[in-house]
Phi, psi and omega in degrees: 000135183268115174345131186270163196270090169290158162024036161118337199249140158288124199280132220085022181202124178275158168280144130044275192312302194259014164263346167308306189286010185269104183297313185298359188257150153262172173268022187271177180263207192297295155345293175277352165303317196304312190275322189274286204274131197085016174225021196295148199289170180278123191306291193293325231218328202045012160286124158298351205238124171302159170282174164240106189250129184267003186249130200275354173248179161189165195283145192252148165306342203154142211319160156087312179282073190256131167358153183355057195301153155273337172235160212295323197223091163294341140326291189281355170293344187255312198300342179288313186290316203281328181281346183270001160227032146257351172271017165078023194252015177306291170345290190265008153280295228331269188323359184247354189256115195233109193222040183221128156192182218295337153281197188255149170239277188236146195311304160359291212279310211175124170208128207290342179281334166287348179274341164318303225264351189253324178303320193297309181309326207291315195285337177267334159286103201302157212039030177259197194182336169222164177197156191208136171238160201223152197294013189190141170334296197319295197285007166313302186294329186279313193304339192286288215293350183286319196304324208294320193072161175346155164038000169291184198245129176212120205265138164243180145299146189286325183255020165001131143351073206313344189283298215269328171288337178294343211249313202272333201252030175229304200286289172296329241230319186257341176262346180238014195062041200247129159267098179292157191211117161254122199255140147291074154354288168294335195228344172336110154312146185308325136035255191266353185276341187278324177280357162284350168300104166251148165348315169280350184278131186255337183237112154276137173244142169236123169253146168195119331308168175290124178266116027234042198259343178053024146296153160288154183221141162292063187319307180311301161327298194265357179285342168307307192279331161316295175002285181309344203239150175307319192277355171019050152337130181301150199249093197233153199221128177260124142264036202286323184258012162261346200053173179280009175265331169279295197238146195221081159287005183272342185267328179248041166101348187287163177261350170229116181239119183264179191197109162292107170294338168322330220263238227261335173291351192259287138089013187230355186023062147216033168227115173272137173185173196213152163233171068267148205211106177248174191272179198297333185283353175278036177253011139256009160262000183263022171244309168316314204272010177245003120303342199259303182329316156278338185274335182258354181061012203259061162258158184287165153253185193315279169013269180319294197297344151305332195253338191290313196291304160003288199296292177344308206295006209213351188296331183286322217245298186305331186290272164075242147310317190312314186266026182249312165318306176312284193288335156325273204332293179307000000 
């Protein structure tokens, strides 16, 4: 059975044209990203297969001075971070501040098999370009809602994840003000989804399908009609029960795509862990939510992120099955 056909696109794979202009996609198919990237051979050693690195500090070239660093002076990035937040001006600098990198400080922060494990997600959900895994769906979900900051408004599908309805009218809802609105999705007319639009609203959640009920939600529709609206709100989609092998919701306009990795990426029920994976024009929110990452800490460990990329590389062949299984059934 063959991979299904969105807008025009075979899934894993964009036409020709725009994959040329992605620097970060290749022409290779699902399958083999799935097996090769973050999985690149070892410089020193040649194992094909990453190591498992367990150490949570690491050696500096010089203060500051970290291995292939992303930024020139990690020093002077945090003394910059300590003065924007004794002049109280953190916030709304965050997204402006790029202080994560590409060598190591501490396992928190950057650790190489997780990082591995975020190149492999970014190539496989198509049209993404950064990715961050988190020790759990959940906290996937709290770092998004955290990102929103106080009182804000976030309109959802009605029949939400119970772990994610749990999150936002408990969690968010009594500690940051954040208000939720919950919509039939599926069945709401433009309408009523625009007047569920408030000034404040910063988010649409979205499932597709819905867990554990497998509605459908028209993905296209409603990133239209967001559009559409002054408040033009972030668009994020859990694409957790199609995987990134059915559906590409970043190809069909959302700006956030989550993932329980326990489930079908993972593909072993021996792991708990989580993503998100946005697109290349996200790339300061995808520093803000990689500050929310490292500050609340709620990351895998080497391992964990060692048995997922594992797991990826088989993400093709199992959906797959599922889905020749799927359709017997049906």
């Amino acid at each position: 059975m063959s991979p299904v056909i969105l807008n025009g696109h075979v899934n894993g794979h964009a036409d020709l044209e725009e994959l040329k202009k992605r620097n970060a996609e290749s022409l290779d198919g699902f399958g083999t990203r799935a097996i090769h990237v973050g999985s690149e051979a070892n410089a020193e050693t040649g194992a094909v297969i990453p190591p498992i690195s367990l150490s949570t500090t690491y050696k500096q070239d010089g203060v500051g001075n970290h291995k292939s660093s992303r930024t020139s002076n990690g020093v002077m990035a945090w003394l910059v971070i300590k003065a924007l937040l004794l002049l109280d001006t953190w916030p709304r600098s965050l997204a402006s501040i790029r202080v994560y990198a590409h060598g190591f400080e501490y396992s928190r922060s950057g650790n190489p098999n997780r990082n591995a494990l975020e190149r492999t997600l970014a190539s496989l959900e198509s049209g993404g370009a950064h990715a961050l895994a988190f020790s759990s769906g959940s906290a996937t979900t709290a770092t998004v809602l955290s990102s929103l900051g106080p009182n804000a408004h976030v309109v959802s599908v009605n029949d939400v994840y119970g772990g994610t309805f749990r999150y936002m009218t408990r969690i968010a809802k009594e500690n940051q003000g954040v208000d939720t609105t919950f919509v039939d999705l599926e069945n709401a007319d433009e309408e009523e989804i625009r007047h569920a639009i408030r000034d404040n609203t910063k988010l649409i959640w979205i499932e597709s399908p819905t867990n554990p009920t497998l509605r459908l939600i028209d993905i296209p529709r409603i990133v239209s009609i967001v559009r559409s609206h002054p408040s033009n709100p972030l668009v994020l989609v859990d694409n957790t029960f199609l995987s990134p092998f059915y559906s590409s919701p970043l190809l069909q306009g959302a700006d956030i795509v989550v993932h329980s990795l326990t489930k079908y990426v993972n593909g072993h029920s021996d792991v708990v862990m989580g993503a998100a994976i946005l697109p290349a024009r996200h790339a300061a929110l995808t520093e803000r939510l990689a500050f929310l990452q490292n500050a609340i800490g709620a990351v895998p460990s080497p391992y964990d992120s060692w048995l997922v990329q594992r797991g990826a590389k088989t993400l093709h062949l199992r959906m797959k099955a599922h889905g020749r299984n799927a359709l017997r059934v049906a």
